[in-house]
C-alpha positions as CSV (number, residue, x, y, z in Angstrom):
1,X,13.5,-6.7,-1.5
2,X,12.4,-6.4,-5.1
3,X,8.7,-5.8,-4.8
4,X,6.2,-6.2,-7.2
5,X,2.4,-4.5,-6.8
6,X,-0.8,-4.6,-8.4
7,X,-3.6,-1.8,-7.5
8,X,-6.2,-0.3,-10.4
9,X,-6.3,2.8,-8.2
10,X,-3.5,4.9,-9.9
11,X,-3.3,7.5,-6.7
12,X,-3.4,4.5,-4.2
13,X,-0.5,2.6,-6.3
14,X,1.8,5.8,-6.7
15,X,1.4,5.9,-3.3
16,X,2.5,2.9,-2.1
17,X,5.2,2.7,-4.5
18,X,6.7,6.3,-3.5
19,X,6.5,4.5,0.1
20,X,8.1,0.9,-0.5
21,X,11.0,2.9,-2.1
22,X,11.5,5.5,0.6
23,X,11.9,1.8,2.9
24,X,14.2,0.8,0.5
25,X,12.9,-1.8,-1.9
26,X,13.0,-1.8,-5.5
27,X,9.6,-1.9,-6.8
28,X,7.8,-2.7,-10.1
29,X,4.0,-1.3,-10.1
30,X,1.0,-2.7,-12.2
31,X,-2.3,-1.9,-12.7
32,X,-4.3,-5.0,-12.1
33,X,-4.2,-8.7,-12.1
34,X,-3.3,-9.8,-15.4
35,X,-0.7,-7.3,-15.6
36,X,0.8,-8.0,-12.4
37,X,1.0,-12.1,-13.7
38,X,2.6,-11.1,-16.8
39,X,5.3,-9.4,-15.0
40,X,6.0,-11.9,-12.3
41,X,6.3,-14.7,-15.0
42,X,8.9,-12.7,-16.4
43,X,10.9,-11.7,-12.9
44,X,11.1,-13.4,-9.6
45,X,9.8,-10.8,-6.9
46,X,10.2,-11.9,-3.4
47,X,6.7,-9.9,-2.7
48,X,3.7,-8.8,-3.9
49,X,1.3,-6.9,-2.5
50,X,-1.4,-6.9,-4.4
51,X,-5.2,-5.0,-4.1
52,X,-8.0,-7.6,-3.3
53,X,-10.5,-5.5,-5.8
54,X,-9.3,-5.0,-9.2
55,X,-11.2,-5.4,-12.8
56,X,-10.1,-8.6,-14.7
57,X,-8.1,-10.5,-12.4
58,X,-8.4,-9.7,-8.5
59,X,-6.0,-10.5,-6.3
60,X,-7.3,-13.6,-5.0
61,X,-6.9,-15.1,-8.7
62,X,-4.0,-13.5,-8.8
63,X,-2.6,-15.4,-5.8
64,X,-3.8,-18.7,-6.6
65,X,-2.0,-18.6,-10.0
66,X,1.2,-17.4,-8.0
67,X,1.1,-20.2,-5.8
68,X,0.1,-22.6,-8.3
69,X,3.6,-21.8,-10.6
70,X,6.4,-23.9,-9.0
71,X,9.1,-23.0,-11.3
72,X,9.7,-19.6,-9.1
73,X,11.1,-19.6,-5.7
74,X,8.5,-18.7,-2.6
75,X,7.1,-15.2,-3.3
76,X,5.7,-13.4,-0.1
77,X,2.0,-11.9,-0.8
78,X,0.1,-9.3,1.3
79,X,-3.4,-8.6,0.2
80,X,-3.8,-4.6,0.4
81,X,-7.8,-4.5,1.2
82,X,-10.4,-2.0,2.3
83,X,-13.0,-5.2,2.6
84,X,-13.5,-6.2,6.3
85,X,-14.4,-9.9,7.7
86,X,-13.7,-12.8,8.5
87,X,-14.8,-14.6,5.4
88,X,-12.9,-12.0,3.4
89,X,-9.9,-12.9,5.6
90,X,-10.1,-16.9,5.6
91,X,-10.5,-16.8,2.2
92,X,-7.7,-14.8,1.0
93,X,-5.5,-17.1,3.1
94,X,-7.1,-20.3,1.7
95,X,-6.2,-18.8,-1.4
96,X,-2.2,-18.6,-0.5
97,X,-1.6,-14.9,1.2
98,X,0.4,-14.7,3.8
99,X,-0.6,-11.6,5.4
100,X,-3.4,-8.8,5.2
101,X,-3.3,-5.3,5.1
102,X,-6.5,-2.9,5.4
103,X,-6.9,0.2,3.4
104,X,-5.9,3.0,3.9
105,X,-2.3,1.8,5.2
106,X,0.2,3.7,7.2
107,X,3.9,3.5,6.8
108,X,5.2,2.0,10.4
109,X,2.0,-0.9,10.1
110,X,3.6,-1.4,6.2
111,X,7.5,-1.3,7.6
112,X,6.5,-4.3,10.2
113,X,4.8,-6.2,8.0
114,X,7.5,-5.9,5.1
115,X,9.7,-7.1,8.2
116,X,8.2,-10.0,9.0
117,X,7.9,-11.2,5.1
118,X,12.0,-10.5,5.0
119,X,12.3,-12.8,8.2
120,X,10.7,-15.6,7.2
121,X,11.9,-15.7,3.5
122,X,15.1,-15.4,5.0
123,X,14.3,-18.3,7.4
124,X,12.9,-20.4,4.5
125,X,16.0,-19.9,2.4
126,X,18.1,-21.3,5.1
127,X,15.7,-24.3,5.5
128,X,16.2,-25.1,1.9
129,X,20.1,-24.7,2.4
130,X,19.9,-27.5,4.6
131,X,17.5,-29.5,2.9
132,X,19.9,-28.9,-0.4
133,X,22.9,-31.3,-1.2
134,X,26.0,-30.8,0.9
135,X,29.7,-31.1,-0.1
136,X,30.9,-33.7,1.9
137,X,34.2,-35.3,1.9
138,X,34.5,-39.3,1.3
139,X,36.9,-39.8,3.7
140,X,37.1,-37.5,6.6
141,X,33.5,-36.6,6.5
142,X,34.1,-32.8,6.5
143,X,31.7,-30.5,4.7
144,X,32.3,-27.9,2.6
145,X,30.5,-24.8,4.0
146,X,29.6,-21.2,1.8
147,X,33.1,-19.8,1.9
148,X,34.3,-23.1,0.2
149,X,36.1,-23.8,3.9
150,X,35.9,-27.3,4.6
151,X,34.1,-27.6,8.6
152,X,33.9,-30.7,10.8
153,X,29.9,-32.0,10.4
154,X,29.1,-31.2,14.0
155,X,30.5,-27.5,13.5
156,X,28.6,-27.2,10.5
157,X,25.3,-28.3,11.7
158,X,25.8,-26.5,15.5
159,X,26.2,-23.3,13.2
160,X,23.6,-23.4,11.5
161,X,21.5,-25.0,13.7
162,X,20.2,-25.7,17.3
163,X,21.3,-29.1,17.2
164,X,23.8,-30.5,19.9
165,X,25.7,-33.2,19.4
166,X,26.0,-36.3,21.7
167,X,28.5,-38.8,20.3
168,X,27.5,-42.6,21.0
169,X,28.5,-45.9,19.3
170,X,26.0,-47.4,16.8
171,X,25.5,-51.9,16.7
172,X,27.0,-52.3,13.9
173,X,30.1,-49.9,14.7
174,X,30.3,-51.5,18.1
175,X,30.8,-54.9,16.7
176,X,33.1,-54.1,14.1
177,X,35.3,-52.0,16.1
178,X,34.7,-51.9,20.0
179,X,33.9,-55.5,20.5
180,X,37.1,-56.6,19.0
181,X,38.7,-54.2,21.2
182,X,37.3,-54.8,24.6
183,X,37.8,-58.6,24.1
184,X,41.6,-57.9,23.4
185,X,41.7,-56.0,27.0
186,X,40.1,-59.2,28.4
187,X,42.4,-61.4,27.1
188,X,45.4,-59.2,27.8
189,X,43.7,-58.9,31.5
190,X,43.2,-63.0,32.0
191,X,46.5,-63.6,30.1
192,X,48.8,-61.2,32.0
């Protein structure tokens, strides 16, 4: 994931950058707030983690500004925070964080966490694939999936969802097809 972090404590930062790279993520450090802001308005990061406690711009302003700029898809936010509470907690997520992490941090506690902000980014990108427009043939109703293959409807959803499919026969399509039908068997029936 390409992460982006914010921390005035230079030994601190360092360090969780050397860390988030040894998992595996490509990561772009700052020193505070404002800092961190500039750069995400110039880059999409699908994380930040951000120090609560920072001179200029903490990282509760810094959140609220993140969540209040829609022109950037979802960005995952941890709040990296030595402050303990209740209060402290409620109010970072009333400002938009997603998840906490208390000072000093250890690598496995880090790992899990950075695994849960993968899954449900990963879960809210295929939301807003279905909520997206779909390819879908005029005629035979297929749709056109990711691969550019054209799928039956009810494959397509069943794959990408839990849905199952139970076929019935709306009013309207029963009286414009079925009804017709079933009196032609009756007459047929009475007639023959």
């Amino acid at each position: 994931m390409r992460i982006l972090t914010a921390d005035d404590d230079e030994v601190a930062r360092k360090i969780l950058t050397r860390t988030l790279r040894s998992l595996g993520h490509e990561v772009e450090e700052t020193k505070d707030g404002h800092e961190a802001w500039a750069e995400y308005r110039l880059h999409h990061f699908n994380l930040i983690i951000s120090d609560w406690l920072m001179p200029g711009m903490d990282g509760i302003e810094l959140t609220k500004l993140v969540r209040s700029d829609n022109r950037q898809k979802y960005t995952y936010i941890i709040m990296l925070t030595s402050l303990e509470g209740k209060g402290r907690y409620l109010e970072g997520m009333e400002a938009g964080a997603d998840d906490f992490i208390n000072k000093p941090f250890d690598k496995e506690t880090l790992a899990a966490r950075l695994r849960v902000a993968e899954r449900i980014l990963n879960l809210q990108a295929e939301v807003k694939q279905l909520e997206g427009l779909l390819p879908i043939c005029a005629y035979c109703k297929k749709i056109k999936d990711d691969e550019n293959q054209w799928q039956h409807m009810e494959s397509y959803i069943s794959h990408r969802t839990e849905a199952n499919f139970s076929h019935g026969i709306c009013p309207q399509c029963y009286e414009k097809h079925m009804l017709p039908q079933l009196q032609m068997l009756r007459k047929s029936k009475l007639g023959g």
